[in-house]
PQR file with spaces between the fields and no chain letter, atoms N, CA, C, O and H, PARSE charges and radii, in Angstrom:
ATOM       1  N    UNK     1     -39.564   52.071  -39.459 -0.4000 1.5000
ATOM       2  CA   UNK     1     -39.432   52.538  -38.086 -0.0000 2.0000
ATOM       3  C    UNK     1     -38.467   53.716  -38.045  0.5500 1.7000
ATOM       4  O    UNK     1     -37.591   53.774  -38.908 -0.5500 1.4000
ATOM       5  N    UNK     2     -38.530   54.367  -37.398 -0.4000 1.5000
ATOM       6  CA   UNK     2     -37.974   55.909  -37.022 -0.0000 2.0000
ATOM       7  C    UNK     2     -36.711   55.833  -35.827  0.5500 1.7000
ATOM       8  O    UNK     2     -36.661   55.417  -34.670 -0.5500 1.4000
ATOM       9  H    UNK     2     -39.241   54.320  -36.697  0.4000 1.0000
ATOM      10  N    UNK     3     -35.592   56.561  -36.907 -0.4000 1.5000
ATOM      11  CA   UNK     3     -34.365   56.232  -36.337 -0.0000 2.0000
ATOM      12  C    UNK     3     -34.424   57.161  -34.832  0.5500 1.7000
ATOM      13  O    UNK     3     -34.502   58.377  -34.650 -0.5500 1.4000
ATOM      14  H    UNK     3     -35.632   56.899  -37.847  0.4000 1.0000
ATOM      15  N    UNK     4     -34.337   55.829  -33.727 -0.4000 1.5000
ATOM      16  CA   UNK     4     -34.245   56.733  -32.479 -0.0000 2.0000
ATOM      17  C    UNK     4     -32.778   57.433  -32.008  0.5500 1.7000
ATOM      18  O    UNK     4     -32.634   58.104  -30.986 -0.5500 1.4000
ATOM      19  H    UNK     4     -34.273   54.842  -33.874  0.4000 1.0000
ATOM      20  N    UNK     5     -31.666   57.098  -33.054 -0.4000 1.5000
ATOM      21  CA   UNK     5     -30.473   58.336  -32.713 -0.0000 2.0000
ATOM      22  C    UNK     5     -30.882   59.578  -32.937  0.5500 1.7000
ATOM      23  O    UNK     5     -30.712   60.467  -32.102 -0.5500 1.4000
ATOM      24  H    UNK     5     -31.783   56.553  -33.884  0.4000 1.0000
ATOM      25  N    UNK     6     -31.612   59.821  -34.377 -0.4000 1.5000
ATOM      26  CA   UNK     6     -31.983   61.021  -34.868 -0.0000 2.0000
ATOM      27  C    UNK     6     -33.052   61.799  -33.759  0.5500 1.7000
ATOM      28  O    UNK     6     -33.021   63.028  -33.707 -0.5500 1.4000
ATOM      29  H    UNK     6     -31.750   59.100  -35.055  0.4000 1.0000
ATOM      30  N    UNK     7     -33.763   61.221  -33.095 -0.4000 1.5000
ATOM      31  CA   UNK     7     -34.874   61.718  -32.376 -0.0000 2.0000
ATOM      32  C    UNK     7     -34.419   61.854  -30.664  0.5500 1.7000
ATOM      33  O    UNK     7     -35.137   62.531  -29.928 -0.5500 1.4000
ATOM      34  H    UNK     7     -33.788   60.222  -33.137  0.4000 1.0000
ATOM      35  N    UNK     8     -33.404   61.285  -30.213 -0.4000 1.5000
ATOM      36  CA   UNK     8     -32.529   61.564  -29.196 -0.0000 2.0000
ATOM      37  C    UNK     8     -32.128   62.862  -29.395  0.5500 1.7000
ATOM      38  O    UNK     8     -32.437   63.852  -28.733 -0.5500 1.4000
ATOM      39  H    UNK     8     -32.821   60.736  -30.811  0.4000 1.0000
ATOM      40  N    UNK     9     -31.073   62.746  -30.819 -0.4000 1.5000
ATOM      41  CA   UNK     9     -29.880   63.969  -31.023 -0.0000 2.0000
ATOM      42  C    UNK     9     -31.054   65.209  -30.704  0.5500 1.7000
ATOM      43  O    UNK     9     -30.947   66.079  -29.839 -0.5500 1.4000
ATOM      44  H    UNK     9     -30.822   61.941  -31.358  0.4000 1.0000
ATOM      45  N    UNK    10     -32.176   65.023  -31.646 -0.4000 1.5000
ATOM      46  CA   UNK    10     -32.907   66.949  -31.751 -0.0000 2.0000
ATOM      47  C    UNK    10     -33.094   66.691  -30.438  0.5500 1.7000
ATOM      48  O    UNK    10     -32.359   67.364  -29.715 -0.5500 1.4000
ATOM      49  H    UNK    10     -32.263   64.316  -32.348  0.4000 1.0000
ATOM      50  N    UNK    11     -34.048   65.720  -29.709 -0.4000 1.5000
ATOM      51  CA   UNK    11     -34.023   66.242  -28.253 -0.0000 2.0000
ATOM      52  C    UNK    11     -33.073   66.203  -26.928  0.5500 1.7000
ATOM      53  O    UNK    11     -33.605   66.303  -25.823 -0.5500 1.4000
ATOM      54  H    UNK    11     -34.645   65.173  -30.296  0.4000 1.0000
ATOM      55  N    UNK    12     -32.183   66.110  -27.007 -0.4000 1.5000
ATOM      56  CA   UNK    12     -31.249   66.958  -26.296 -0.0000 2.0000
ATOM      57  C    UNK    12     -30.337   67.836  -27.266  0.5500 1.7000
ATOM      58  O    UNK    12     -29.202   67.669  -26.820 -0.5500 1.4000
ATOM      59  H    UNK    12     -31.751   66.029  -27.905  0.4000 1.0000
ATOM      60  N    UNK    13     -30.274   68.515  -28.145 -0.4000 1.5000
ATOM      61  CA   UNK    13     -30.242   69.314  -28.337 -0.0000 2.0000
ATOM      62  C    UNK    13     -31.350   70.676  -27.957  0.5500 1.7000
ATOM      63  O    UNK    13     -31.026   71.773  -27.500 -0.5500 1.4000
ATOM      64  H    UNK    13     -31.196   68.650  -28.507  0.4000 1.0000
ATOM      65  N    UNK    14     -32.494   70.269  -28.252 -0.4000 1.5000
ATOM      66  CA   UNK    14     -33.705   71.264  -28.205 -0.0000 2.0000
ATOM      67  C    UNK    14     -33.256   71.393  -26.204  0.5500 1.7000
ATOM      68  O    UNK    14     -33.268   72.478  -25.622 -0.5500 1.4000
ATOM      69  H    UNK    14     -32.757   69.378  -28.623  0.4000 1.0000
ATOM      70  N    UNK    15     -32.919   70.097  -25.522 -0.4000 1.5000
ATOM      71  CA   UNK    15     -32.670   70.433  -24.074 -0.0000 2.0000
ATOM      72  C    UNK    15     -31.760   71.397  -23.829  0.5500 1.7000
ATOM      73  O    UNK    15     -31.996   72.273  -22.997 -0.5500 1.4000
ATOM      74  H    UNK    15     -32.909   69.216  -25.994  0.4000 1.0000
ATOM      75  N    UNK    16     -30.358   71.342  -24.678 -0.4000 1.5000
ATOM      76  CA   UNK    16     -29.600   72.085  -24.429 -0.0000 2.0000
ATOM      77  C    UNK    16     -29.661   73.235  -24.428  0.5500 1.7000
ATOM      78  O    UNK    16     -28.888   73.820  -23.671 -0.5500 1.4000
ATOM      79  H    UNK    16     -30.166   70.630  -25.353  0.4000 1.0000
ATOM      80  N    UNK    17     -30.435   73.898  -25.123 -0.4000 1.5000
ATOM      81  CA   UNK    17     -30.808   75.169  -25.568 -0.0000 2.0000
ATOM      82  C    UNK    17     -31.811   75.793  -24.730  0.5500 1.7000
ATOM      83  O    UNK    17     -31.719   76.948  -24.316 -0.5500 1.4000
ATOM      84  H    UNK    17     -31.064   73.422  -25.739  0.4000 1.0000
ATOM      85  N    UNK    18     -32.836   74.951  -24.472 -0.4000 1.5000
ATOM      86  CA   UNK    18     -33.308   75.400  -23.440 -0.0000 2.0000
ATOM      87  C    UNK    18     -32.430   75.505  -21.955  0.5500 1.7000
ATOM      88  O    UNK    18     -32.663   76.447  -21.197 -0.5500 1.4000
ATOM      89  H    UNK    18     -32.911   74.012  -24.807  0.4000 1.0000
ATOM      90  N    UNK    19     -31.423   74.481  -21.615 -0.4000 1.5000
ATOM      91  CA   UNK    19     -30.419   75.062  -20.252 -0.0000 2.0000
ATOM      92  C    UNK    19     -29.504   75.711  -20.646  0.5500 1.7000
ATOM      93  O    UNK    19     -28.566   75.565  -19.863 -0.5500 1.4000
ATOM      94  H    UNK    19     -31.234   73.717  -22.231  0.4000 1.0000
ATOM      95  N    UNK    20     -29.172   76.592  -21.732 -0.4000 1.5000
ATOM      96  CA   UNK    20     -27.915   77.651  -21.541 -0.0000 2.0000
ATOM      97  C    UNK    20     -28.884   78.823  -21.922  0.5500 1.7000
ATOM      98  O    UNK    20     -28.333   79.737  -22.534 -0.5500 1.4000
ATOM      99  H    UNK    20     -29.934   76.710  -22.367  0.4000 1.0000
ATOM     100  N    UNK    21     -29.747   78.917  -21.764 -0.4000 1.5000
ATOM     101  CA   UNK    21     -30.371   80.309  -21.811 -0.0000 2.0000
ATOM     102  C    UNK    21     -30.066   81.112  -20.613  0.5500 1.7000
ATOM     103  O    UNK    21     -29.802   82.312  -20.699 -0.5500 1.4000
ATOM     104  H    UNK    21     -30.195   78.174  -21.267  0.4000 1.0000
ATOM     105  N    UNK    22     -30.101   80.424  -19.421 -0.4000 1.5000
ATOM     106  CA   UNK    22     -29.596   81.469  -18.110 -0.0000 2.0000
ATOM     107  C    UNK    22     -27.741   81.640  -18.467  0.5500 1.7000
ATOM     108  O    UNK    22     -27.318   82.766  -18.206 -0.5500 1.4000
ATOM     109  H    UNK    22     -30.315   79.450  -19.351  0.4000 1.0000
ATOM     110  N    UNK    23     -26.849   80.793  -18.930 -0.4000 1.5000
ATOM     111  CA   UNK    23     -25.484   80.919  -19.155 -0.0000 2.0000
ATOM     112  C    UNK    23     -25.411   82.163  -20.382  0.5500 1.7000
ATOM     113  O    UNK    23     -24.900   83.240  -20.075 -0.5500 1.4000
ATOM     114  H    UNK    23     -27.193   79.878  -19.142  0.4000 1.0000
ATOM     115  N    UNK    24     -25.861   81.980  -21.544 -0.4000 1.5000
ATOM     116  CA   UNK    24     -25.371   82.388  -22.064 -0.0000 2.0000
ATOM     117  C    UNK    24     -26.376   83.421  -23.336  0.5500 1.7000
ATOM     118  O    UNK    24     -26.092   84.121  -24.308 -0.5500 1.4000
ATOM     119  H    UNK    24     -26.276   81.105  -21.794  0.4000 1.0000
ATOM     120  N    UNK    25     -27.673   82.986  -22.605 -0.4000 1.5000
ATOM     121  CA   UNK    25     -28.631   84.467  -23.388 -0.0000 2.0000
ATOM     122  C    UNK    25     -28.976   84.196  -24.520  0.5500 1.7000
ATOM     123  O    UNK    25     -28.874   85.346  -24.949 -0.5500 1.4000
ATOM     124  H    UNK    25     -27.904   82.417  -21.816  0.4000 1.0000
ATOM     125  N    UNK    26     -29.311   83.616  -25.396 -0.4000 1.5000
ATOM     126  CA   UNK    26     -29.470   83.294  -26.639 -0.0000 2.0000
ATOM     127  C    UNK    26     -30.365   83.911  -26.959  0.5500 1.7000
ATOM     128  O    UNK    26     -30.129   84.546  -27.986 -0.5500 1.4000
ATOM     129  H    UNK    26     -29.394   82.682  -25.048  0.4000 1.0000
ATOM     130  N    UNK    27     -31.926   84.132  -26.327 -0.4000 1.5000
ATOM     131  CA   UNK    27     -33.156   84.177  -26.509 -0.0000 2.0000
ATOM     132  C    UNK    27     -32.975   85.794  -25.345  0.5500 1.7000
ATOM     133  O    UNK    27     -32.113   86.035  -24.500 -0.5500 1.4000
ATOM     134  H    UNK    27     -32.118   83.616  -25.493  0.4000 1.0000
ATOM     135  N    UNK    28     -34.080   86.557  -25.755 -0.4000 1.5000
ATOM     136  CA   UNK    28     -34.818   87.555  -25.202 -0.0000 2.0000
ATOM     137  C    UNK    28     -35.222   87.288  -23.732  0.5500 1.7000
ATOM     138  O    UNK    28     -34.901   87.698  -22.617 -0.5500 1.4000
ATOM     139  H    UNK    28     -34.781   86.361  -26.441  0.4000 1.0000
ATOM     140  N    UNK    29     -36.227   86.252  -24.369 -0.4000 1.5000
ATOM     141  CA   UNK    29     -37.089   85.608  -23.326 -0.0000 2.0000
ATOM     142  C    UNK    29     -36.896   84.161  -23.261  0.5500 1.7000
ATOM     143  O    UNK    29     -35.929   83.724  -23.886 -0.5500 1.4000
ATOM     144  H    UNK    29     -36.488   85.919  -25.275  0.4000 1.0000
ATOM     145  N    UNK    30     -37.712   83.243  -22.555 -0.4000 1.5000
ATOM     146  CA   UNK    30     -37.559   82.168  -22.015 -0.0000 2.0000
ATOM     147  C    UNK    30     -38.494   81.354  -22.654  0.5500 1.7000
ATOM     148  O    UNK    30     -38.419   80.128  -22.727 -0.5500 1.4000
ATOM     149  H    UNK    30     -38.497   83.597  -22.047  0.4000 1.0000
ATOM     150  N    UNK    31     -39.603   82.238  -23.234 -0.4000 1.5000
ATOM     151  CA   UNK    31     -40.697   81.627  -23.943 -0.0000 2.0000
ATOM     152  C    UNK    31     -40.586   81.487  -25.345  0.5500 1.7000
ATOM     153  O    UNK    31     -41.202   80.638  -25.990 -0.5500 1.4000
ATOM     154  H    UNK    31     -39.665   83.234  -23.174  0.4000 1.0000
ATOM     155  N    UNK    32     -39.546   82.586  -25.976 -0.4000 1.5000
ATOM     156  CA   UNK    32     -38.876   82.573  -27.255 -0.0000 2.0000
ATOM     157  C    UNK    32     -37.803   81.468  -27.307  0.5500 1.7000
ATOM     158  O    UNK    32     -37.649   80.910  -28.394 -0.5500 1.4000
ATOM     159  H    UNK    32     -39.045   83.275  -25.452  0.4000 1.0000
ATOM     160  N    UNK    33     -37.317   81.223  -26.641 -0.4000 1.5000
ATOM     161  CA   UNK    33     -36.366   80.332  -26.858 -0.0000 2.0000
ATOM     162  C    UNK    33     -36.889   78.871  -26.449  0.5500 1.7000
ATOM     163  O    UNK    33     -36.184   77.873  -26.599 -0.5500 1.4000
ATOM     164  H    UNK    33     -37.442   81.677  -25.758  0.4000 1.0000
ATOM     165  N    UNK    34     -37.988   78.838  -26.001 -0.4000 1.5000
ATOM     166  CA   UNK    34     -38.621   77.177  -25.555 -0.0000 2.0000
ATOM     167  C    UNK    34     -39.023   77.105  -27.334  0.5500 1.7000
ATOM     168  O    UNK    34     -38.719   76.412  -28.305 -0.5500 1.4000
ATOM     169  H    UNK    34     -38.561   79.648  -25.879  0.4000 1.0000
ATOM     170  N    UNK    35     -39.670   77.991  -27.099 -0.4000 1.5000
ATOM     171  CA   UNK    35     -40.313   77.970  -29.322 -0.0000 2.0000
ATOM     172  C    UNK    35     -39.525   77.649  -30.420  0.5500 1.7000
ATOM     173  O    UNK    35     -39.611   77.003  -31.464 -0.5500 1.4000
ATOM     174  H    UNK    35     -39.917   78.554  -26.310  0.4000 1.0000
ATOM     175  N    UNK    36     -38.532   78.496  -29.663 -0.4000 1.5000
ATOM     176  CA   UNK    36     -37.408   77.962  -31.127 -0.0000 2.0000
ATOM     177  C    UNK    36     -36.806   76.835  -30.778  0.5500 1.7000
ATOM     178  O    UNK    36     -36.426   76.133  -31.716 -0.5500 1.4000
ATOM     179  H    UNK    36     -38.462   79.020  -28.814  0.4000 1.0000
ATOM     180  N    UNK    37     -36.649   76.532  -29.917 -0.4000 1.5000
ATOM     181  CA   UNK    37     -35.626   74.641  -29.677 -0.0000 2.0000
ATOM     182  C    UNK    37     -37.109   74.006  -30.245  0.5500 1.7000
ATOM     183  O    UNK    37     -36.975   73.407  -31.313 -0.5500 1.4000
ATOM     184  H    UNK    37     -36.957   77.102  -29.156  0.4000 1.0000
ATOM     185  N    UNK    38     -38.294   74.035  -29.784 -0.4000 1.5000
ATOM     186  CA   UNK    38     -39.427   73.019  -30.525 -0.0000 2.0000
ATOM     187  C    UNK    38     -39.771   73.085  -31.772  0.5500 1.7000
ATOM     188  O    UNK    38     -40.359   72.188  -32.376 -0.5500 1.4000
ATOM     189  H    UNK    38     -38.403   74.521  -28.917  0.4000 1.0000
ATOM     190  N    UNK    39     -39.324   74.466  -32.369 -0.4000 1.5000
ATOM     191  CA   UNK    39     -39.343   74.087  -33.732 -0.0000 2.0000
ATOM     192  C    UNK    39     -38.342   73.766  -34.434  0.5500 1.7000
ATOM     193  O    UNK    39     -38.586   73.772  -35.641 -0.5500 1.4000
ATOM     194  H    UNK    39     -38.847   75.196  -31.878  0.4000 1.0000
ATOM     195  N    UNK    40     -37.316   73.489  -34.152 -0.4000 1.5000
ATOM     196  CA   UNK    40     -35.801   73.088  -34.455 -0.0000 2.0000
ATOM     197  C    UNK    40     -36.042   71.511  -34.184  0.5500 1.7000
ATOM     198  O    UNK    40     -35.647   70.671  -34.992 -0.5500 1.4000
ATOM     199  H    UNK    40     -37.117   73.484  -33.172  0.4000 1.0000
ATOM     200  N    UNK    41     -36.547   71.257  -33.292 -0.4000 1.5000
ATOM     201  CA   UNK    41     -36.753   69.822  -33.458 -0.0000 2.0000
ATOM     202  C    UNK    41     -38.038   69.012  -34.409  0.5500 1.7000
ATOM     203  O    UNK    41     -38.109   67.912  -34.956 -0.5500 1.4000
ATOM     204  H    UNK    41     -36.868   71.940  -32.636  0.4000 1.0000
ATOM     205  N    UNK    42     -38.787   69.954  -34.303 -0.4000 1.5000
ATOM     206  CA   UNK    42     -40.049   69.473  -35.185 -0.0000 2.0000
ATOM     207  C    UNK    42     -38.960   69.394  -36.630  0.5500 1.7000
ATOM     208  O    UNK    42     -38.817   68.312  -37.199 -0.5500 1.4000
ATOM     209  H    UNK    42     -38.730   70.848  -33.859  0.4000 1.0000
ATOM     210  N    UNK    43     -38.200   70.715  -37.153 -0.4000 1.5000
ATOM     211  CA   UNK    43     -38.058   70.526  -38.457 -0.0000 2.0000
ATOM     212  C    UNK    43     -36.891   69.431  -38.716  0.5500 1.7000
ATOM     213  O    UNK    43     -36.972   68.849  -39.797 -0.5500 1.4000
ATOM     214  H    UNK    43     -38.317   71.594  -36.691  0.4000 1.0000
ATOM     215  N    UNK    44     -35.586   69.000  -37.681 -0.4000 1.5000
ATOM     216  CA   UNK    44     -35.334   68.198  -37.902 -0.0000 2.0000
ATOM     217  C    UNK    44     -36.282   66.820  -37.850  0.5500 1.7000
ATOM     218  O    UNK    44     -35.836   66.109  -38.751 -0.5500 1.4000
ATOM     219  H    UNK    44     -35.520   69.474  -36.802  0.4000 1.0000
ATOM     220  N    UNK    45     -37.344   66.158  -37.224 -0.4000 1.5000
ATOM     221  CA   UNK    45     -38.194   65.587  -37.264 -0.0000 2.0000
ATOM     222  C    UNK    45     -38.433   65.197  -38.715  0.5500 1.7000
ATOM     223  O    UNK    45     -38.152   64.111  -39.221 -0.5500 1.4000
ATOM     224  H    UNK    45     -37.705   66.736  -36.493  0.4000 1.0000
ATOM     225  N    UNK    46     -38.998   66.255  -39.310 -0.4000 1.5000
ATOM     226  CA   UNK    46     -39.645   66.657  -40.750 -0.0000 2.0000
ATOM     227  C    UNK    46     -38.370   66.260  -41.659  0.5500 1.7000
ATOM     228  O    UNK    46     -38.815   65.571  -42.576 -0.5500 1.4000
ATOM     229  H    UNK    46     -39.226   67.137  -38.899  0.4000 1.0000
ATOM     230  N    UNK    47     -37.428   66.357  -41.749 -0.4000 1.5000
ATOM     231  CA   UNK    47     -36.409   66.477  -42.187 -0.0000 2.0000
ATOM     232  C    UNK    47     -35.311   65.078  -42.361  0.5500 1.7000
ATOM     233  O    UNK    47     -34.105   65.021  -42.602 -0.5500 1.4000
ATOM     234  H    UNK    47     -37.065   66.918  -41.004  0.4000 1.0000
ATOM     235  N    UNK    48     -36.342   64.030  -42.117 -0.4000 1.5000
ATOM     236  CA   UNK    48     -36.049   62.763  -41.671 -0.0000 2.0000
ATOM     237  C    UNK    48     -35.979   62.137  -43.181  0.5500 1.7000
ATOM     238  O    UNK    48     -36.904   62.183  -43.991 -0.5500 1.4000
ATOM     239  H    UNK    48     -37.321   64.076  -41.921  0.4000 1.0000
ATOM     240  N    UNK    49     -34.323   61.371  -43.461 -0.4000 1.5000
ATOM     241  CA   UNK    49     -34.112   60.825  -44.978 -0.0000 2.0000
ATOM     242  C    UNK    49     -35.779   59.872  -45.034  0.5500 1.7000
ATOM     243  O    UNK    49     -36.527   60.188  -45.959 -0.5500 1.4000
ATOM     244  H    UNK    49     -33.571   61.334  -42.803  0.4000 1.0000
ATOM     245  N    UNK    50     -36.072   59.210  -44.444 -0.4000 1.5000
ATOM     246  CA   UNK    50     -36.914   58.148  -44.952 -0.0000 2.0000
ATOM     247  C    UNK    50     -37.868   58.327  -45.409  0.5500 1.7000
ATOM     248  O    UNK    50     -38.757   57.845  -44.707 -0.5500 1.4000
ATOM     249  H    UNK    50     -35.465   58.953  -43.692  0.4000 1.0000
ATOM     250  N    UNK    51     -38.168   58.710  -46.123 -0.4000 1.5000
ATOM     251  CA   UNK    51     -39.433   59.028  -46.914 -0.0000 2.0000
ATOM     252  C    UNK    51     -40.768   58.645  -46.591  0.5500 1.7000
ATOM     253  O    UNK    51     -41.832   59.255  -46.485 -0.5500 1.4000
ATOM     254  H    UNK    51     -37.446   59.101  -46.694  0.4000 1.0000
ATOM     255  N    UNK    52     -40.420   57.504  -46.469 -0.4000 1.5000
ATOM     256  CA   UNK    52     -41.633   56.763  -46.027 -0.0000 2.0000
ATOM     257  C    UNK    52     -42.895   56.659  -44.793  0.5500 1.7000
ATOM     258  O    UNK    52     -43.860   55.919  -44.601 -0.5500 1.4000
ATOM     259  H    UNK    52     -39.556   57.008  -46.555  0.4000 1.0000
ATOM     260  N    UNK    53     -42.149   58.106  -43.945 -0.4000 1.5000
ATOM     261  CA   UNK    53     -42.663   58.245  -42.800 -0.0000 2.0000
ATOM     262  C    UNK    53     -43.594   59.374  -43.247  0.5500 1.7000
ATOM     263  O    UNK    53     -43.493   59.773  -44.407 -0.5500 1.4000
ATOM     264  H    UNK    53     -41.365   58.708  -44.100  0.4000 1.0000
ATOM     265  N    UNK    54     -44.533   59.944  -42.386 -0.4000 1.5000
ATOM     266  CA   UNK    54     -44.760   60.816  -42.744 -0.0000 2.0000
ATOM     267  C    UNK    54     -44.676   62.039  -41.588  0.5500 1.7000
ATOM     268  O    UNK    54     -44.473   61.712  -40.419 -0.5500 1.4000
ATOM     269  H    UNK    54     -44.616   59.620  -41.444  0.4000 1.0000
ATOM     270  N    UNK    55     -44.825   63.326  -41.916 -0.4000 1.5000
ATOM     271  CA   UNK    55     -44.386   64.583  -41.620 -0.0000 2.0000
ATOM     272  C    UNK    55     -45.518   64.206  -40.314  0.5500 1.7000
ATOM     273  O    UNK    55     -46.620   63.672  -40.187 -0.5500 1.4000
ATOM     274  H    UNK    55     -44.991   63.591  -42.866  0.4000 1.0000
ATOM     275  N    UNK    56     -44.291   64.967  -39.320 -0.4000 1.5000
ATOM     276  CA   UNK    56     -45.159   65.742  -38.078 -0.0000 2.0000
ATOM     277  C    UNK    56     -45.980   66.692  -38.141  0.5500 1.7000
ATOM     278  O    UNK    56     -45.355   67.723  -38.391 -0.5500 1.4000
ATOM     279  H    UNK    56     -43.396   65.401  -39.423  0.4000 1.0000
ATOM     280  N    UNK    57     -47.218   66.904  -38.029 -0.4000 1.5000
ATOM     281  CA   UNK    57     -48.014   68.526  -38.174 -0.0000 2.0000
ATOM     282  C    UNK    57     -48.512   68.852  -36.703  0.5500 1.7000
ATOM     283  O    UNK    57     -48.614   68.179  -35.677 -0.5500 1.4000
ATOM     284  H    UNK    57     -47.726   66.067  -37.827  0.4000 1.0000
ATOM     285  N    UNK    58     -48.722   69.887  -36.964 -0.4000 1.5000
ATOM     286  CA   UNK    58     -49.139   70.419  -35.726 -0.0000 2.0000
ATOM     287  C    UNK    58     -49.541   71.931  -36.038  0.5500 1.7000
ATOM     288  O    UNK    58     -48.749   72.836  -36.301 -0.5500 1.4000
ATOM     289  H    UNK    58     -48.640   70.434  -37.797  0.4000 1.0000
ATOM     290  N    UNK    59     -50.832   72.017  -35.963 -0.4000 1.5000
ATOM     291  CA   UNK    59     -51.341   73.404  -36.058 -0.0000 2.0000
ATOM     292  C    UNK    59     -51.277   74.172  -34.867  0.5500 1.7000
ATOM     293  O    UNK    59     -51.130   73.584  -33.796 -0.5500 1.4000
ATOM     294  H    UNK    59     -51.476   71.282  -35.749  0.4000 1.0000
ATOM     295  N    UNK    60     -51.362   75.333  -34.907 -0.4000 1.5000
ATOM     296  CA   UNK    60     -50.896   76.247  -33.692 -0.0000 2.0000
ATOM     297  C    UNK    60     -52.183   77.082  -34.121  0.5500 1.7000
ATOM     298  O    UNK    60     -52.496   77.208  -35.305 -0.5500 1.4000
ATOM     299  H    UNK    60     -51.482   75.811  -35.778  0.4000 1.0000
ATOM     300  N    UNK    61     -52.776   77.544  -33.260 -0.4000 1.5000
ATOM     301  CA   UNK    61     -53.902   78.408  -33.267 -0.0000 2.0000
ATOM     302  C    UNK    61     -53.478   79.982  -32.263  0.5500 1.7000
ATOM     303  O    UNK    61     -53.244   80.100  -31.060 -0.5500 1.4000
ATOM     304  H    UNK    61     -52.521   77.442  -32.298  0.4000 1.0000
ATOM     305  N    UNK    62     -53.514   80.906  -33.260 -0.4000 1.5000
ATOM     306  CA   UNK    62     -53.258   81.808  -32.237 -0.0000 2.0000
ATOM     307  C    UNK    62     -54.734   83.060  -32.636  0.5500 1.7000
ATOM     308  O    UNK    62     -54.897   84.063  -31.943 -0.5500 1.4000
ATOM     309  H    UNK    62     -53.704   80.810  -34.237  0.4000 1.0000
């Protein structure tokens, strides 16, 4: 089973980042910076000690 501290922490983190974009600008845009908190959480996701799980995928079609 999949540690739900670890999957809390990325998502409010990935939240946080998305609410200080009006404070403090991180991102260009609003749509760049939704992208990068979701892939910051996907790779912590991915990035999970237990081996035994397996990887999140998600293809993106552009």
């Amino acid at each position: 089973m999949r540690s739900t501290v670890q999957e809390h922490s990325a998502f409010r983190f990935a939240v946080q980042l998305y609410n200080t974009k009006q404070n403090v600008g991180l991102f260009m845009r609003s749509t760049v910076q939704e992208h990068s908190a979701f892939r910051f959480a996907v790779q912590l996701y991915n990035t999970n000690q237990n081996v035994t799980e397996r990887n999140l995928s998600i293809s993106i079609i552009m």
